[in-house]
C-alpha positions as CSV (number, residue, x, y, z in Angstrom):
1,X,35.3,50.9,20.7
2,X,35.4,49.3,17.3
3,X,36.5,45.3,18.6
4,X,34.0,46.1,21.2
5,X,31.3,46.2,18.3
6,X,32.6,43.8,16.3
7,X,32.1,41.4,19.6
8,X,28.9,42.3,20.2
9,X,27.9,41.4,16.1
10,X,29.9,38.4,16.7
11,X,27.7,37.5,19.8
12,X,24.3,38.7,18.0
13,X,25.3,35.9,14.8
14,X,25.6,33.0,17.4
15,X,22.2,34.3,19.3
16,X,20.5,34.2,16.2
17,X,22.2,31.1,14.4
18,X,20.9,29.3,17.9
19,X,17.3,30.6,17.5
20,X,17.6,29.5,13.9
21,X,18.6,26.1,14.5
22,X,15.5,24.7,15.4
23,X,13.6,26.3,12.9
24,X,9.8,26.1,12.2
25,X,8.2,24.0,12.8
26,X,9.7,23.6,16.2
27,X,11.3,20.8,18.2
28,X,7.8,20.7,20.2
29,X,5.0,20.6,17.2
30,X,7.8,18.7,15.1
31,X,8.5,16.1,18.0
32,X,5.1,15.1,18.8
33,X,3.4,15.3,15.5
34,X,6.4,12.8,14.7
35,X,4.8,10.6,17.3
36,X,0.8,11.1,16.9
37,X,0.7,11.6,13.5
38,X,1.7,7.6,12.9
39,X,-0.4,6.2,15.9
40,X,-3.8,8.0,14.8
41,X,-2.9,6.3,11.1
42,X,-2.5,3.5,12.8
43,X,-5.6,3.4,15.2
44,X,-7.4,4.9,11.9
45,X,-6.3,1.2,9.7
46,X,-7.2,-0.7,12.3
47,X,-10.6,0.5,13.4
48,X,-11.3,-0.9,9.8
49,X,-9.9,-4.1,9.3
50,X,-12.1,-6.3,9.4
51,X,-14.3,-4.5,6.0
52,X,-13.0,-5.6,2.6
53,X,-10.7,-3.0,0.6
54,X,-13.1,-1.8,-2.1
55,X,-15.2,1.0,-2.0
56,X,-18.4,-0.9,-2.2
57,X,-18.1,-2.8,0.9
58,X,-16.9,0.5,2.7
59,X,-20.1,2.2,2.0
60,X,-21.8,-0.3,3.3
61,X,-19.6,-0.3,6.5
62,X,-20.4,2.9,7.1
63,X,-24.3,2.1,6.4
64,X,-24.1,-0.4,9.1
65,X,-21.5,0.8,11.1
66,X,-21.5,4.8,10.9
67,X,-19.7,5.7,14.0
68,X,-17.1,3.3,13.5
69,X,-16.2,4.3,10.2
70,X,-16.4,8.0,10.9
71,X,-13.9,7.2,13.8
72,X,-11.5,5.1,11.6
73,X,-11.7,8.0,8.7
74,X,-11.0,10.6,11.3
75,X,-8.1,8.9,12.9
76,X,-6.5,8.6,9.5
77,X,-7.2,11.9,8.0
78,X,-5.9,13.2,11.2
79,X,-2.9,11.5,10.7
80,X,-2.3,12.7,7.4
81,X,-3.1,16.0,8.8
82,X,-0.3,15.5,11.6
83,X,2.2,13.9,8.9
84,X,3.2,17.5,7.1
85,X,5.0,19.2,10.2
86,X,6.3,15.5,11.4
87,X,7.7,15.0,7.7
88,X,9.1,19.0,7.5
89,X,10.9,18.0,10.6
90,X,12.6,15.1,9.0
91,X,13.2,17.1,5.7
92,X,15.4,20.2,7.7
93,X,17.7,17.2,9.4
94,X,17.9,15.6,6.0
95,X,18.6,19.1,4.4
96,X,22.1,19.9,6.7
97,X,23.9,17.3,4.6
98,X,21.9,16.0,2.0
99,X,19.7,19.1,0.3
100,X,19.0,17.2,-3.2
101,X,17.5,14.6,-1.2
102,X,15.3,16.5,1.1
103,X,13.6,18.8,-1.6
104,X,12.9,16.2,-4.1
105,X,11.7,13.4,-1.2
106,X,9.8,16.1,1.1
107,X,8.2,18.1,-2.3
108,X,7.1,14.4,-3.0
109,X,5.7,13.5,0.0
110,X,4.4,16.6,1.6
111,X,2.6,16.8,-2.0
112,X,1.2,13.2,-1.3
113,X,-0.3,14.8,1.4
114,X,-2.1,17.3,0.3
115,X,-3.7,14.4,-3.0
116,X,-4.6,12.4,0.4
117,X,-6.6,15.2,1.9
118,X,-8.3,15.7,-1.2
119,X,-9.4,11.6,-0.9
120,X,-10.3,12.3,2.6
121,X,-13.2,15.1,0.8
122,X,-14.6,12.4,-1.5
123,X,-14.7,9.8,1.1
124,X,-16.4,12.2,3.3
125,X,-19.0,13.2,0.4
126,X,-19.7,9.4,-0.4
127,X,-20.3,8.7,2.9
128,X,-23.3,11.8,3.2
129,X,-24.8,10.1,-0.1
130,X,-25.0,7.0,2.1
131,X,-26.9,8.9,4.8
132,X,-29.0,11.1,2.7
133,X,-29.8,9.3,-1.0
134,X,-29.5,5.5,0.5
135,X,-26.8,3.0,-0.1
136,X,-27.8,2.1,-3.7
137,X,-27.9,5.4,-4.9
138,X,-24.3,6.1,-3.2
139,X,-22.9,3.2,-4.4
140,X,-23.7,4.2,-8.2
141,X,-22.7,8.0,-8.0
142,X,-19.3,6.3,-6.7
143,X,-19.1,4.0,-9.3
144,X,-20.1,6.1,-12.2
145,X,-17.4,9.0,-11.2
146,X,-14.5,6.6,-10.0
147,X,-11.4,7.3,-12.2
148,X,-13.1,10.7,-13.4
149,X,-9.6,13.0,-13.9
150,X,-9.0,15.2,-11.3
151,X,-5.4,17.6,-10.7
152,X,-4.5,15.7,-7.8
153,X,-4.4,12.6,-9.9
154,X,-0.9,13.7,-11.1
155,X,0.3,13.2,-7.6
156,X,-0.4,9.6,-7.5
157,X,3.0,8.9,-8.4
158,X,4.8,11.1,-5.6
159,X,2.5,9.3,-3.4
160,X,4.3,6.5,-4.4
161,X,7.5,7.8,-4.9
162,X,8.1,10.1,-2.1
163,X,8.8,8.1,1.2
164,X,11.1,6.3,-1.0
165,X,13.2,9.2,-2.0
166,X,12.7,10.3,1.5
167,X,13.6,7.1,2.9
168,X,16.7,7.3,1.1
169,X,17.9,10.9,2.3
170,X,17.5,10.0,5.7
171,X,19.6,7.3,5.3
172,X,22.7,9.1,3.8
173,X,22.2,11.9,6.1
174,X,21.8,9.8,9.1
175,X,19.5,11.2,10.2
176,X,17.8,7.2,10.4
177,X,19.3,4.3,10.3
178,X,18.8,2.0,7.8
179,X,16.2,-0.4,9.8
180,X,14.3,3.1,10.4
181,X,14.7,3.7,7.0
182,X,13.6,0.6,5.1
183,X,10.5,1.3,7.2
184,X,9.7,4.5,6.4
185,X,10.1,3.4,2.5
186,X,7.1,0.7,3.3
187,X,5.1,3.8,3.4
188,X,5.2,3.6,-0.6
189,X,2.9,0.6,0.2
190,X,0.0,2.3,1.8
191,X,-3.2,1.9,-0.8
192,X,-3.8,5.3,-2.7
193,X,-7.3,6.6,-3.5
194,X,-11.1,6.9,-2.9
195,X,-12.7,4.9,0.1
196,X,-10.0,2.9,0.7
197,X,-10.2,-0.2,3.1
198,X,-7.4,-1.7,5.1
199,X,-4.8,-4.2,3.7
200,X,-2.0,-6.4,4.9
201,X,-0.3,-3.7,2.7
202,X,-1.9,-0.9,4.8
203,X,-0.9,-2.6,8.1
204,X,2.8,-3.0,7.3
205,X,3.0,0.4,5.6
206,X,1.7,1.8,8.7
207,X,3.9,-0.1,11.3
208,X,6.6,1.1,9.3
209,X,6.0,4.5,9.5
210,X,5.5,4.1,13.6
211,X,8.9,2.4,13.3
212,X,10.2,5.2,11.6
213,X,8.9,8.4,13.2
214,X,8.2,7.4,16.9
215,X,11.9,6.8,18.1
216,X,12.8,10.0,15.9
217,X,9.9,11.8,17.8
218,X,10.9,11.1,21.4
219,X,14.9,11.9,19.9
220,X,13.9,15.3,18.9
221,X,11.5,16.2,21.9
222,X,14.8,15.2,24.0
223,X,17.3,17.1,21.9
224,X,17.0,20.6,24.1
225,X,16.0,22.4,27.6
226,X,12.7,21.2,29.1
227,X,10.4,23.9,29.2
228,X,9.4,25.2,32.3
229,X,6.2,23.8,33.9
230,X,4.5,27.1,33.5
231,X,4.8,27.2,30.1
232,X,3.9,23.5,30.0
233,X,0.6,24.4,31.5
234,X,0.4,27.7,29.7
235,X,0.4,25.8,25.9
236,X,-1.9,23.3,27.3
237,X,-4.7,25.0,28.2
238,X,-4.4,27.5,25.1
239,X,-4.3,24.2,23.1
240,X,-7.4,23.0,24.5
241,X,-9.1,26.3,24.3
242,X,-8.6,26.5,20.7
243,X,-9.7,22.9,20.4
244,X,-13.0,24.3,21.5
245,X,-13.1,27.8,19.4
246,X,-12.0,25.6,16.1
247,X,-14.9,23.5,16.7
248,X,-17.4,25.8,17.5
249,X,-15.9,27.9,14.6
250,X,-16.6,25.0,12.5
251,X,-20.0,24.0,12.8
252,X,-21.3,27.3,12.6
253,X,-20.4,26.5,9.0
């Protein structure tokens, strides 16, 4: 009676050290975030290309060329958005061999983050001054506040920092090889800030990430059982049904 309990504790540990192996969140949200996340920063840098870097000339992009610019900021910002599970994924791989590495780079970057979401609000603001007080007008209130002190200005660094450290942990973990790696560590190129533009900087920095994260995407999507159609179908209409409620949710304010 007593073996036959310690079997069944025995079998109960490898259950749940199985279930716990993926961990959140999830070969599925971790495996394509991995994948969109870098293309919509991509599509996001490239929609604006052709505007000059400083902020002046991206206020008056988006006075010209509203929709455009509001589809290039979306695509980045959901990029960002998209980055934090693809980048948790990354850190828990790092973490099995390399723990020192993992917290430091993912704290760093996954801090990043949140500074660049934070620019994404400000962009978003200027932008509405455009529309609503005139391009003049926008252009001073951006001008006068620009460098004003804000908390997420001590992040600037880890911005910098973090796909570095990152870069690095993945490299002595193996969980990249050290191509993938150098290209994730371009990230640390990506321009920092307020309204933005695209740079050569922004391009590379970009294609490196897609270098990085895309292969490791489809490698962790493939690492495990294909779900059954139903289920397939199941998250995808629940997905898209959210979509909607989110939306709706959204603009009633």
């Amino acid at each position: 009676m007593g073996n036959m309990q310690d079997n069944v504790k025995i079998d109960l540990t490898n259950i749940n050290s199985e279930r716990g192996s993926s961990g959140f969140p999830g070969r599925w949200i971790g495996g394509i975030s991995l994948i969109l996340g870098p293309i919509l920063l991509l599509i996001g840098v490239l929609l604006r290309i052709r505007f000059h870097f400083f902020f002046p000339e991206q206020l008056i992009a988006y006075q010209e060329h509203p929709q455009l610019m509001f589809w290039s900021f979306s695509a980045y910002n959901a990029g960002i958005l998209l980055l934090w599970p693809a980048v948790l994924t990354v850190i828990r791989s790092i973490h099995k061999t390399r723990p020192g590495w993992a917290t430091w780079g993912g704290c760093f970057v996954i801090f990043g983050l949140f500074a660049r979401t934070f620019h994404a609000g400000v962009d978003h603001l200027s932008f509405q001054l455009v529309r609503i007080q005139g391009l003049d007008s926008a252009i001073n209130a951006v001008a006068e506040s620009y460098g004003a002190y804000h908390i997420f200005s001590m992040l600037n660094l880890a911005i910098l920092l973090g796909w570095v450290v990152l870069a690095i942990g993945a490299y002595l973990s193996n969980t990249l090889n050290l191509v993938s790696a150098i290209a994730l560590a371009l990230m640390s190129s990506l321009p920092l800030g307020v309204l933005k533009g695209t740079t050569v900087f922004s391009v590379v920095a970009v294609a490196g990430l897609c270098l990085a994260f895309i292969p490791h995407g489809v490698k962790v999507l493939r690492d495990g059982p294909k779900p059954a159609l139903r289920n397939v179908l199941f998250t995808v209409i629940l997905s898209i049904l959210l979509v909607y409620v989110f939306y709706f949710f959204g603009q009633a304010g």
